[in-house]
N, C-alpha and C positions, 0 to 999 in steps of 0.2 A: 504494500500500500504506500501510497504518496502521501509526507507528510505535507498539509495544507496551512499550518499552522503559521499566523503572520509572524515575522520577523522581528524580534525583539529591537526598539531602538538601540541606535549607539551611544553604549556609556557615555556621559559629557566626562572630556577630560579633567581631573583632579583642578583646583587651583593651586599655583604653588609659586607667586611670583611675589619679591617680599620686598625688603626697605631697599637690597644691592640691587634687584632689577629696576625699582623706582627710581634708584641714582641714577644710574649707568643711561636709563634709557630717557628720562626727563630732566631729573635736577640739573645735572649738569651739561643733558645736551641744547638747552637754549629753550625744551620744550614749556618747562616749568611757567604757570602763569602767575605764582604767588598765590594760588585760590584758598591754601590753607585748611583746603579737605583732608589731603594725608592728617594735619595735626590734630582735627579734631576726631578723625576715627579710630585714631591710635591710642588702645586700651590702655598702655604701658606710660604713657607719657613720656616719649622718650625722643620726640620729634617736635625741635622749637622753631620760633618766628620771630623773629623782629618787624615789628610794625614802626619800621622808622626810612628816611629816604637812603638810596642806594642799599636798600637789603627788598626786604618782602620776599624772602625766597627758603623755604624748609629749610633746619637741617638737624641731624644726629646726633643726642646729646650723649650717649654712653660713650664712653674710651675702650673698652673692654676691645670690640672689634674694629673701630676707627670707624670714621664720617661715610665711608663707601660702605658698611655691613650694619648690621644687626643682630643683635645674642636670640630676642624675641625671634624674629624671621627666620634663623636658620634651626631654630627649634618649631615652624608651622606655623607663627600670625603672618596675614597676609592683607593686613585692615586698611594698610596705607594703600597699596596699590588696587584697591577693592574699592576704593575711595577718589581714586584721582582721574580727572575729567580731561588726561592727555596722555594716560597709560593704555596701550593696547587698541584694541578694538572700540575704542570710548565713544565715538559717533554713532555707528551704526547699532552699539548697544543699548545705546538712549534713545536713540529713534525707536529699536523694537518696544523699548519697555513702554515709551507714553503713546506711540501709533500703530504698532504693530507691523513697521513697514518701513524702510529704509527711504532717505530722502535719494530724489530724483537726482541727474545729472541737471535738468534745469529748476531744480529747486535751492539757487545758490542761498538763497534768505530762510532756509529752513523749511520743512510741515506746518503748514497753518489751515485755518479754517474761515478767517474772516479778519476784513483789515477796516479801521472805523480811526475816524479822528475824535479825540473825545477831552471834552474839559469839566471842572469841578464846576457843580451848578451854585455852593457857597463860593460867595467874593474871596472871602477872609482867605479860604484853603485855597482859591487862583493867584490870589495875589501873593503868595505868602511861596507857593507851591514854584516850581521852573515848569515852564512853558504853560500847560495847562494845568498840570497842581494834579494828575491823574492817581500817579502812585501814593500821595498825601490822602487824598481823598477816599483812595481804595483801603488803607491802612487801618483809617480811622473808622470806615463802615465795618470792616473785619473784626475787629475790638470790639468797639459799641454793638456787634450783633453777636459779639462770643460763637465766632465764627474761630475766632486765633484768641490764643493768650499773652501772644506777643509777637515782634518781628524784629527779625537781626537786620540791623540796615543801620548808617552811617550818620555820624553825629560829625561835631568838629572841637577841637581842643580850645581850651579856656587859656585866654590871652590876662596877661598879669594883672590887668584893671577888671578883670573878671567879666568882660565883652568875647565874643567868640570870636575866635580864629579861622584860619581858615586849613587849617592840617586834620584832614576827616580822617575817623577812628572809627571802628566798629562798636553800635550798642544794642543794646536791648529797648527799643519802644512798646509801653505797656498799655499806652493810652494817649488819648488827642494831644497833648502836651507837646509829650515827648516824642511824636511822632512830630509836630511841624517844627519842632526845636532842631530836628536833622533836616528838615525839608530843604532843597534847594541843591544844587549840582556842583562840586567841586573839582573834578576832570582831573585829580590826584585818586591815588590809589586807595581804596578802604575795603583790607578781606571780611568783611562783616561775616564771614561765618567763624571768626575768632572769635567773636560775642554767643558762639551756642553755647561756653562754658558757665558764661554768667548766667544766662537764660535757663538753665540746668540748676544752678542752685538755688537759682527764685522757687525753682519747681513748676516752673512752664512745660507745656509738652504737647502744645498747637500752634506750629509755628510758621510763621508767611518768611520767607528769605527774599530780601529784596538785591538785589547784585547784579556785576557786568555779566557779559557770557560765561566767563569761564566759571563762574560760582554757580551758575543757574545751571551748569551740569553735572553737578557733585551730585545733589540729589536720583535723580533719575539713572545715573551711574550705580551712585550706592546699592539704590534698590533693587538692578539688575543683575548685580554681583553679589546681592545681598551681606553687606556688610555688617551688617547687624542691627542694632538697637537704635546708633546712633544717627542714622535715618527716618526714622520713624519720626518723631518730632516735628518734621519738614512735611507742613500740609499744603503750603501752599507758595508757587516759583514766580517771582515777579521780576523779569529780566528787564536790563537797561542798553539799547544798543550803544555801541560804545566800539571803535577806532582801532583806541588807545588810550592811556592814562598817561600822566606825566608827575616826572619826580618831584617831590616835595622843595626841594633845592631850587625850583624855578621861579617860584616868587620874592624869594629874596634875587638870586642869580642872576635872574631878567627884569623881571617886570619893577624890582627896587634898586637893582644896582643901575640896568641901562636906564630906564624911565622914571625910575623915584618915585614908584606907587610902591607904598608900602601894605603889607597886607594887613594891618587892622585896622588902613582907610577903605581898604575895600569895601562894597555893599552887598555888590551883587557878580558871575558872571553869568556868560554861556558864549557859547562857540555856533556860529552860524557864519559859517567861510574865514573868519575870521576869529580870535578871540578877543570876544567882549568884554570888558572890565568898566562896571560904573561904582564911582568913587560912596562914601559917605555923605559928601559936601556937594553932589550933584554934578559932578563932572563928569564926562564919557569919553575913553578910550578906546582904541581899534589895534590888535598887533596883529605882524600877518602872524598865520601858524606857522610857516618855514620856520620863522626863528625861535619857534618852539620846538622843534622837531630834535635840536642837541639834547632836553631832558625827557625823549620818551621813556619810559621806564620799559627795562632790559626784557620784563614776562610781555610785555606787548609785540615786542619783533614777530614770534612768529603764529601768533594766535590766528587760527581763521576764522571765528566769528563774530559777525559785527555783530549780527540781528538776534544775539540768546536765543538760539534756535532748541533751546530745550528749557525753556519756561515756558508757562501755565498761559503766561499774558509777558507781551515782549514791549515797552513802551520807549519813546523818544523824539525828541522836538527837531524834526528835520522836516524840509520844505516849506513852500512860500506861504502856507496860511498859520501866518503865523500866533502863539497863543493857544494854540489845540495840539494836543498829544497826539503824534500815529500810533495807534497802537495794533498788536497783531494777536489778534486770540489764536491760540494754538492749542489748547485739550479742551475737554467736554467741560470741565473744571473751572477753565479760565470762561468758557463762554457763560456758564449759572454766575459766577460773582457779576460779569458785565451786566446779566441781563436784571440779576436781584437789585443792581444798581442802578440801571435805570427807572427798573420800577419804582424802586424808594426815590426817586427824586435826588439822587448822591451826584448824576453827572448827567451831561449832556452828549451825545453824540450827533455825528455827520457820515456820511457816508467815506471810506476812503477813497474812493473817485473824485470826491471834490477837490483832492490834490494829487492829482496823476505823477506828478513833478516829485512829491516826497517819497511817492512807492517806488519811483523809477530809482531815485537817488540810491533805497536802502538796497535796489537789488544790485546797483553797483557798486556800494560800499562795499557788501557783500561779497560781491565777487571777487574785488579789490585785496580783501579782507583773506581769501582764501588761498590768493597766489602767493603767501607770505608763508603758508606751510612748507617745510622743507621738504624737498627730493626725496630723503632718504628714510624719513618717517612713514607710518601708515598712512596708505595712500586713500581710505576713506572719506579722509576729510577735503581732499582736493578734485574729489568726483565733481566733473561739470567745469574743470576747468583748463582752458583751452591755451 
């Protein structure tokens, strides 16, 4: 008789790739964005950060086996690399976990499902908020409806007259406060998911991550690899498209040493072809970006995505109408918060078609964004690019 019997799948291979494969293959080949997932999922605590300018980059605090190994790892924890959104196969495994389906060759901006411009229908949280105040706004309904217990997202350091500064930090917002107290856009670096450790001892465990691309893929990573615990927490991915970030050093370096704006005259900025800088005292400055481009920060070189193609909701204030957020819904998840929010009267929307101009820009940045992956890396992330 003919056995008929269907074929057992094939085993999935074991994981076994630990802190010396996460060196070798990201820390130190340039892939590293500074996202600070390795640190937070590392049970051992044994993988530190500096959140200061010219570092933002892991590393290895044991001596036992030196900065390239791990005592944990070669005994079977494998939490960092289980965690990191530039180890391995990290696109197309975020794409299975939240779509089920790998992104296209001409999908350079990511899976999405719908693209709307959208602003905060309170003044206080537009005016207070950058561009359209979307992500302020989303924050604060998520709170007030005990939707989230908190949100790791980015504050700014306290200047010695106890005015704020402008060197953003990652924190815990637990409430409308503290949510517009970080509000507003700094175009330096802040791993806000270094704030899960605080958010952990408040005893939070509903939490919206607000961050550039590369943070907005730890999650969806994590959960693919199932890293463990320290996933779970993460209910909800509010991505920011984003270029590049630049070094803390550039405010004094440039914009105080060449031009004599000092930053705690600063008010306000944002970057729209130019970087914007408007003073305290009502003055308005224009620098090109070229001459920003000596302090990108070193994790920006070779990131390919602009457009946080593995958030919930992907937000940023590019093209000509300006004052409204593009935003890009991309799960089932991000579309119920837009839509509960319209219904409560939280925001207003516009169709994305009414700025053809800013979808176009994001698929070039995009793409832009992608040619910056190296050759010799996985070649996932450079699918579509010509």
């Amino acid at each position: 008789m003919t056995d008929t019997a269907p074929a057992a799948p094939p085993k999935k291979e074991r994981w076994r790739f630990q802190w010396k494969e996460l060196y070798e293959e990201v820390i130190t080949s340039g892939l590293c964005t500074g996202c600070a997932g390795c640190v937070i999922a590392c049970p051992h605590d044994v993988i530190g950060y500096k959140h200061e300018p010219g570092a933002y980059t892991p590393f290895h605090l044991e001596e036992e086996l030196g900065e390239a190994n791990c005592g944990h790892g070669e005994k079977g924890c494998t939490s960092c690399t289980r965690a990191c959104p530039r180890f391995g196969s990290w696109e197309t495994e975020a794409d299975m976990h939240l779509h089920g389906r790998t992104r296209e060759a001409d999908e350079m901006s990511g899976i999405y499902s719908d693209i709307l411009l959208v602003r905060a229908s309170e003044d206080y949280v537009y005016d207070i908020g950058q561009d359209g105040g979307l992500v302020s706004a989303m924050l604060i309904w998520l709170l007030e409806n005990d939707v989230i217990d908190g949100a790791l997202t980015s504050g700014v350091e306290s200047l010695p007259d106890g005015s704020p500064g402008w060197k953003a930090t990652p924190m815990v917002a637990t409430n409308r406060e503290e949510v517009l107290r970080g509000a507003g856009s700094r175009y330096t670096y802040s791993a806000n998911t270094i704030a899960y450790d605080e958010a952990k001892d408040k005893g939070l465990d509903r939490l919206a991550l607000v961050g550039m691309s590369c943070q907005t893929s730890i999650a969806p990573v994590m959960w693919h690899r199932r890293v463990g615990k320290v996933s779970k927490p993460i209910k909800l991915n509010i991505g920011l498209l984003c270029s590049k970030s630049f070094d803390d050093s550039m405010f004094d370096e440039l914009f105080g040493v060449k031009y004599g704006l000092r930053k705690e005259d600063i008010a306000k900025m944002n970057i729209k072809g130019v970087f914007q800088i408007w003073m305290k005292n009502g003055d308005y400055h224009e620098i090109n970006l070229k001459e920003c481009h000596a302090w990108t920060r070193t994790g920006c070189n070779h990131c390919p995505d602009f457009a946080a193609e593995h958030a919930d909701i992907s937000t940023g204030g590019i093209g000509n109408v300006t004052d409204w957020t593009l935003t890009i819904v991309r799960t089932e998840l991000g579309r119920a918060v837009i839509k509960a929010m319209i219904d409560d009267g939280m925001i207003e929307t516009r169709p994305g078609d009414d700025d053809p101009a800013a979808i176009a820009l994001m698929h070039r940045l995009a793409a832009n964004s992608r040619k910056r992956w190296p050759g010799w890396a996985n070649g996932e992330a450079a699918v579509g690019v010509s």
